[in-house]
C-alpha positions in Angstrom: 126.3 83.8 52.1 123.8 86.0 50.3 120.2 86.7 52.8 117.2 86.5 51.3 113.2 87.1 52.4 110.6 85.3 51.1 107.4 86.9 52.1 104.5 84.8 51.6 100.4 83.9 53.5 100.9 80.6 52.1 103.2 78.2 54.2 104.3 75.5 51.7 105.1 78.1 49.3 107.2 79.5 52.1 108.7 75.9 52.6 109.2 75.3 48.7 111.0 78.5 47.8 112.7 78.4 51.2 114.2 74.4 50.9 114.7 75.6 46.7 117.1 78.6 47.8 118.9 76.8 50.7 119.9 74.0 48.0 121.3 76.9 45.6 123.1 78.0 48.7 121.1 81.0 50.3 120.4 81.9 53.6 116.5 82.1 53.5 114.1 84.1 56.2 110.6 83.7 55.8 107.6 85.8 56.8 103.8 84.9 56.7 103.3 89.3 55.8 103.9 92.6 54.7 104.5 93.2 58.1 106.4 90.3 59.4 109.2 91.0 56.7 109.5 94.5 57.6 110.3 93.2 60.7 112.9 90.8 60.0 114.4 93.6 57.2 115.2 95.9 60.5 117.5 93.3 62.2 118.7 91.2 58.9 120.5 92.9 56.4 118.6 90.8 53.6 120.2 90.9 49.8 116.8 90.0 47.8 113.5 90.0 49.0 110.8 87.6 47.4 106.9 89.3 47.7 103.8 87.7 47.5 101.3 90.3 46.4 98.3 89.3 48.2 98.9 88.8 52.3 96.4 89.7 54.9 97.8 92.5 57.3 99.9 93.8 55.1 99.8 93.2 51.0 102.7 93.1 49.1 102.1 96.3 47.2 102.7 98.4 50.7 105.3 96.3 51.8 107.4 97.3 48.3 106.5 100.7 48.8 108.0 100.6 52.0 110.8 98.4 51.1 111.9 100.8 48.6 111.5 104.0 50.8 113.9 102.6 53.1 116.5 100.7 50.5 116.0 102.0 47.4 118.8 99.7 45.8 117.6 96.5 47.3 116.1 93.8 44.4 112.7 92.8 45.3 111.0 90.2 43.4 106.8 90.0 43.1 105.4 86.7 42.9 101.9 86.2 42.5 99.6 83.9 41.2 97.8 86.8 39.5 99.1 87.6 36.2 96.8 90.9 36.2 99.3 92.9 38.9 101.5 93.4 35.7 99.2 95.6 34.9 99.0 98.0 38.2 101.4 100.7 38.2 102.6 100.0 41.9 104.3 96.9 40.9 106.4 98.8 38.3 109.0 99.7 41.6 109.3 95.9 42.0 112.3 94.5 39.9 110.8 90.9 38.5 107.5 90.2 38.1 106.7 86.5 38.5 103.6 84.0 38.2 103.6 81.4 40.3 104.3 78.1 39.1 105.2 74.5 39.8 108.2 75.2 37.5 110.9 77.2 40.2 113.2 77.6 37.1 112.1 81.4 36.3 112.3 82.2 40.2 116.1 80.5 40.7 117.1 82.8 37.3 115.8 85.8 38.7 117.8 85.2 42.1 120.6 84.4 40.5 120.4 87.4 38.3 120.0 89.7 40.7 122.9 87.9 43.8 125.4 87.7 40.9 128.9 88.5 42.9 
């Protein structure tokens, strides 16, 4: 079964894409932080990480950055409810860029694109 992280400061989006991805069949961690994930990511050998951009402690921008220092190869999706990241240059590592929406369809595509066995 395929691991992944969402990191997110909001709880019910944690609970929405975490209940979403169980259904599809994925084994879903959740962390309220940059940090928090980093955390988890040195015990669980996640598949795809989901990133909010903007968490207290530790945004999402630093936790790619660090992310991708350590696994270079791992997907890492931003979502954000702030279309105007697309724009910053430290979100080009990531490898989706999504806006927040009631609509999970983009999200589940993305995962599925990027767990494809």
């Amino acid at each position: 079964m395929k691991k992944i992280l969402v990191a997110d400061d909001e709880m019910s989006i944690r609970l929405l894409y975490s209940e979403e991805l169980k259904e599809e069949g994925y084994e879903v961690y959740t962390a309220a932080n940059g940090r928090e994930a980093l955390e988890i990511m040195a015990t669980v050998p996640v598949d795809l990480v989901i990133l909010d951009i903007k968490m207290p402690e530790m945004d999402g921008i630093e936790t790619l950055r660090q992310i991708k220092e350590r696994r270079p190869d791992l997907p890492v999706l931003l979502s954000t409810a702030y279309g105007e990241y697309r724009q910053d240059f430290a979100t080009w590592a990531s490898d989706e860029y999504l806006v927040k929406s009631s609509d999970l369809d983009d999200l589940r595509n993305a995962v599925k694109r990027y767990l494809k066995d």
